[in-house]
Every structure is written in C-alpha cells, then in structure tokens.
C-alpha positions as CSV (number, residue, x, y, z in Angstrom):
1,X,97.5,105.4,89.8
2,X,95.8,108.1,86.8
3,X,96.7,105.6,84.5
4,X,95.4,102.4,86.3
5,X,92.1,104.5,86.7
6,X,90.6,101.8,89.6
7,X,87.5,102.5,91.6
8,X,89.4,100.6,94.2
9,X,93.4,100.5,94.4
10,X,94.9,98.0,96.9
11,X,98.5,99.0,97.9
12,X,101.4,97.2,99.3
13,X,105.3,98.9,100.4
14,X,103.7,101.9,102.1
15,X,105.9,103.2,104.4
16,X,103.7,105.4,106.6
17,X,100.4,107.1,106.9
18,X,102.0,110.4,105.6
19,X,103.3,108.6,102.4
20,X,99.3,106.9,101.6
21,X,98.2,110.6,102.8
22,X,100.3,112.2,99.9
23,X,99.2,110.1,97.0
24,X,95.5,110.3,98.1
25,X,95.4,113.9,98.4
26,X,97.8,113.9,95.1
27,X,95.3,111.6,93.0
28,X,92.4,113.9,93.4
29,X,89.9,111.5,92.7
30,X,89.8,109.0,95.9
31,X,86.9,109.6,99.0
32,X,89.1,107.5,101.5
33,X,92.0,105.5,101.9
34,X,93.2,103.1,105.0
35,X,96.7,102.1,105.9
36,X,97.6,98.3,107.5
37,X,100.5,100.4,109.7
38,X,102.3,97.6,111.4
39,X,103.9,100.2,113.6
40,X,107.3,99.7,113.6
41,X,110.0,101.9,112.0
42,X,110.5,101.7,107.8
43,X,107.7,99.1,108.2
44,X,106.3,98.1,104.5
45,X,102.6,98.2,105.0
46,X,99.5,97.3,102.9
47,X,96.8,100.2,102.1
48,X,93.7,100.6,100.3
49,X,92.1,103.9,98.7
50,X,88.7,104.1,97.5
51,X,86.0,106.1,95.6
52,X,83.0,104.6,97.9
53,X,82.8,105.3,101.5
54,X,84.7,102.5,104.3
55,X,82.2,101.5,106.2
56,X,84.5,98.4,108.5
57,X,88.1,97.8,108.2
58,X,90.4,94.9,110.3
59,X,94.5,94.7,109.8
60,X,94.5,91.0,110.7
61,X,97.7,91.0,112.4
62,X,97.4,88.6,115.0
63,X,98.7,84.9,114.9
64,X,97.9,82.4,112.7
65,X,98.5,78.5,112.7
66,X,101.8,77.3,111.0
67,X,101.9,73.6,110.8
68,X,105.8,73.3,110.0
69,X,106.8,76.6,112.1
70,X,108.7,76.0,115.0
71,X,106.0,77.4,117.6
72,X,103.1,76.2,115.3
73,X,102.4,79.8,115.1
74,X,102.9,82.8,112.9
75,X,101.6,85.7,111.7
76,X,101.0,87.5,108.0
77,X,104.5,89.2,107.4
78,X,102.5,92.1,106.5
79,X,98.9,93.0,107.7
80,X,96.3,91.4,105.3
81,X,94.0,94.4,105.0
82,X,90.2,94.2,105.1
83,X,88.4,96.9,103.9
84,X,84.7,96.8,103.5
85,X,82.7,99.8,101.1
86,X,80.0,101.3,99.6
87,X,80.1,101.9,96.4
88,X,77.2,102.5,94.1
89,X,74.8,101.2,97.1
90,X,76.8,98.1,96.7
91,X,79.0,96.6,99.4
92,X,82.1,95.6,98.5
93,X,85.0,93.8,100.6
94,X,88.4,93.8,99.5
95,X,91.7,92.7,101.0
96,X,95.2,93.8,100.4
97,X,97.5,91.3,101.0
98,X,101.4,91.2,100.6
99,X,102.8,87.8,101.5
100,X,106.2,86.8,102.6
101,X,109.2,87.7,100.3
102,X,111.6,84.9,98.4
103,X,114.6,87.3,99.7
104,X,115.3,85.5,103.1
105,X,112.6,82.8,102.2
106,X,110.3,80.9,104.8
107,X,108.4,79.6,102.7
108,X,106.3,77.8,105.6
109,X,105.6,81.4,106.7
110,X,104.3,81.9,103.1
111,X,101.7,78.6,102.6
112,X,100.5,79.8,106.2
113,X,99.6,83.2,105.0
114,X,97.9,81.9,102.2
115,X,96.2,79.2,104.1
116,X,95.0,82.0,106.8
117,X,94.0,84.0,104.1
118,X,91.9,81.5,102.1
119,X,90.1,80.9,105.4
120,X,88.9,84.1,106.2
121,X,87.8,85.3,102.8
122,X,85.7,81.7,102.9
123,X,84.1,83.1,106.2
124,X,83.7,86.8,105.0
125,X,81.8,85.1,101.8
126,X,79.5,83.2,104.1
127,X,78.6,86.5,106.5
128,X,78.3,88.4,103.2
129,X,76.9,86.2,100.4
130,X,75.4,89.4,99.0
131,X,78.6,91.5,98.8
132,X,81.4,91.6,95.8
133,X,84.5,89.9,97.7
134,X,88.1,90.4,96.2
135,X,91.5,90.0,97.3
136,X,94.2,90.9,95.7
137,X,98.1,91.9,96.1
138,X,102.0,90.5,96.2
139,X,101.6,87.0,96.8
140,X,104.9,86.6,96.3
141,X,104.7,83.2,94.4
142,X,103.5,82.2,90.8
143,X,100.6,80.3,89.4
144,X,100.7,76.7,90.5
145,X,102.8,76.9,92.9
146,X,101.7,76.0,97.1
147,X,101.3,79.2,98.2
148,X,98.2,79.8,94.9
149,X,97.2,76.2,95.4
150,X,95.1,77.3,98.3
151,X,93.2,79.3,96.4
152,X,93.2,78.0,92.6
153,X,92.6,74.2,93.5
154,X,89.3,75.6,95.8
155,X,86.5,76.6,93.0
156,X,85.3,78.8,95.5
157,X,88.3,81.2,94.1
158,X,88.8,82.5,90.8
159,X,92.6,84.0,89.7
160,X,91.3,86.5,87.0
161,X,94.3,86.7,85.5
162,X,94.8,83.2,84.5
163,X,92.7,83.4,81.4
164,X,95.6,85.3,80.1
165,X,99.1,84.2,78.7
166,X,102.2,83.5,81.2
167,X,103.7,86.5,79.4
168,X,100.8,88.6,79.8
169,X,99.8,88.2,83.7
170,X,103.4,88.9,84.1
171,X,104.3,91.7,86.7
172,X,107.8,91.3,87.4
173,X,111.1,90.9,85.7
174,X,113.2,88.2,87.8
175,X,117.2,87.9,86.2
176,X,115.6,88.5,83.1
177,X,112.2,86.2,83.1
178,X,109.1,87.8,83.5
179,X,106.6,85.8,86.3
180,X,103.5,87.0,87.8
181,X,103.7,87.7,91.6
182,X,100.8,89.4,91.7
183,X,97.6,88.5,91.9
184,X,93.7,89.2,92.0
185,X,91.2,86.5,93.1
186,X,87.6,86.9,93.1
187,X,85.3,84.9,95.8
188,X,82.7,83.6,94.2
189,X,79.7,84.8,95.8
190,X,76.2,85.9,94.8
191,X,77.2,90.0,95.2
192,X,79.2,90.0,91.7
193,X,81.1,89.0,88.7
194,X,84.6,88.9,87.3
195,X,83.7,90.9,84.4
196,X,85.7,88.3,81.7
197,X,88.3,89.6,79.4
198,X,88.9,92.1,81.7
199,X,92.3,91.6,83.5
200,X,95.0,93.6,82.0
201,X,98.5,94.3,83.6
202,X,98.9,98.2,83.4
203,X,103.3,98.5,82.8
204,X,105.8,101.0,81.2
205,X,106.3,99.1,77.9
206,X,105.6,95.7,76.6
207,X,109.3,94.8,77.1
208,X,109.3,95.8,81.0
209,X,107.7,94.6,83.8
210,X,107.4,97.6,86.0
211,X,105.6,101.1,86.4
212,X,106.2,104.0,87.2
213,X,109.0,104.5,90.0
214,X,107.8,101.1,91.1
215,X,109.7,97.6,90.2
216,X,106.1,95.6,90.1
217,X,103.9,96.4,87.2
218,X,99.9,96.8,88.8
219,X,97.7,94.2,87.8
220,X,93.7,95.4,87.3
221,X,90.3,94.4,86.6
222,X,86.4,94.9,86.3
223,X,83.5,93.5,88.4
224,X,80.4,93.8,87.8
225,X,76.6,93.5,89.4
C-alpha cells in the first residue's frame, strides 16, 4: 500500500473489519476506511480507505435483475461498495467492486453484476455531474470480453488502462499467461479527468504478476480537476 502511495485505495478479499482495521492503522497515512462486510463467516469483502473524509457510503447488496438466472434475480457476489469523499473540497465517489470468480463460473451472475453496476454509476453521474466518479476493482474478466462490454462499448466509461499494452495492464499470472482482471474505469462527468499516461500496474518484478503477499498485482492511476 506504501508503495502504491494512492490518495484512495479500493480493496477486495478483506476478510473482516479487524483485518481493514489493521492495515489502516498500520499504513499511517489514511483519515478513514469502510468495509462492504457481507456478514457471513470467512466472507471476502470489498473495502475502501481514504485520505479525505466519507461523507455517504452504500454496500449495494440487494438484488439485481439476471435475465438468464433461473429466478431472474441475483445479487453482486460481493458488495459493490460506494463510497463518497471529500478531498481537497472536492467530492469524489468511488466504488469497489469484485465480480464473480471463473473458479465455479456463472458467468450470467457475472454480465449481471456488470450490467447492475454500469447502471448505477450512470445514475450516480447524473445526481452528481460535478463530482470525480471512478470504479474500480476484480472484475474478474479481460478486455473485450461481456462482462467489460458494458462499460467499454458505452462512451460514457473510460478503462484507463487500455491505452497501455496487453502485457502492461496485466495483473495476474493465469497457467503461465499474464491477463488483466483488474480494472479502473472513469465516468465521464464534468467533476474530473483521467489524468493520461497515468495508469501503471504497481507489481514485484516485471516477470511477475503479483505484489506483495497478494497473487493480483494493484493497478493505479491519477485524476485530476
């Protein structure tokens, strides 16, 4: 997390409030932090830790439409996190979003999160066309496939990362190929900019695709006003 150095780190795989507790206390440098807890035991929640001040926050945990689900229902597999802070005297909404895994795949589970998703950050941009909107996370899918399409075939999205090479947005190391599963998207409003040339995946070595005791290498990038 030193080494990332974010104003804003979105999380995914935390455990429990006392494990988020532990690394903000530990980092010295964060004002807040807020944990998606889903509430179950060995859960693998979504968090968020910041340098401004949280000023609204919403787990989004309830159901969602699924068109080729059995019930026509679902829900995100993990809770997509909305966080909205000052920062500077600006506001800033973020969301931390970690969508359903490939181990055990339901991949209709997957295009539903990521059509949910799309949906509210479209609505968030239209309460808040003054605010710097991002989301970012384990999408659990690479560029071009369904689950992205939602958001990089809309122009109100931008994938930050996409203006670099396939090797370089890579975060993960799959039987030996390295593919991007993470992602950040900016929502184009009139609160901020992708700051271009910015996105950089933060990893152990050039060779690996990981960080620190983690198996995912972090993904980061600037905005500006």
């Amino acid at each position: 997390m030193k080494e990332i150095g974010a104003d804003i780190i979105l999380l995914q795989e935390i455990e429990k409030d006392s494990c988020l507790k532990d690394l903000f206390e530990k980092s010295g440098s964060y004002e807040e932090y807020y944990l998606g807890e889903q509430g179950y035991s060995a859960s693998i929640d979504t968090g968020v830790m910041t340098k401004g001040k949280i000023t609204y926050k919403n787990n989004h945990t309830g159901q969602i439409d699924c068109a080729d689900c059995e019930s026509g229902k679902t829900s995100f597999s993990r809770a997509f996190l909305e966080t909205h802070i000052e920062l500077g005297c600006r506001k800033i909404i973020v969301f931390s979003a970690h969508f359903k895994s490939k181990a055990d795949d339901d991949s209709a589970r997957r295009l539903a999160e990521a059509a949910a998703a799309a949906k509210i950050l479209k609505k968030r941009a239209a309460e808040y066309p003054d605010a710097l909107i991002v989301m970012g996370g384990d999408l659990n899918d690479e560029p071009g496939s369904d689950t992205l399409g939602y958001f990089e075939n809309d122009p109100a999205f931008l994938r930050v990362a996409d203006e670099l090479s396939s090797k370089d947005q890579a975060t993960y190391s799959y039987r030996g190929s390295a593919i991007a599963l993470d992602h950040i998207f900016w929502v184009k409003t009139g609160g901020g900019t992708y700051k271009s040339g910015s996105a950089e995946v933060v990893k152990d070595a050039p060779s690996w695709y990981s960080l620190g005791s983690s198996d995912h290498a972090a993904l980061k990038a600037a905005f500006e006003f």
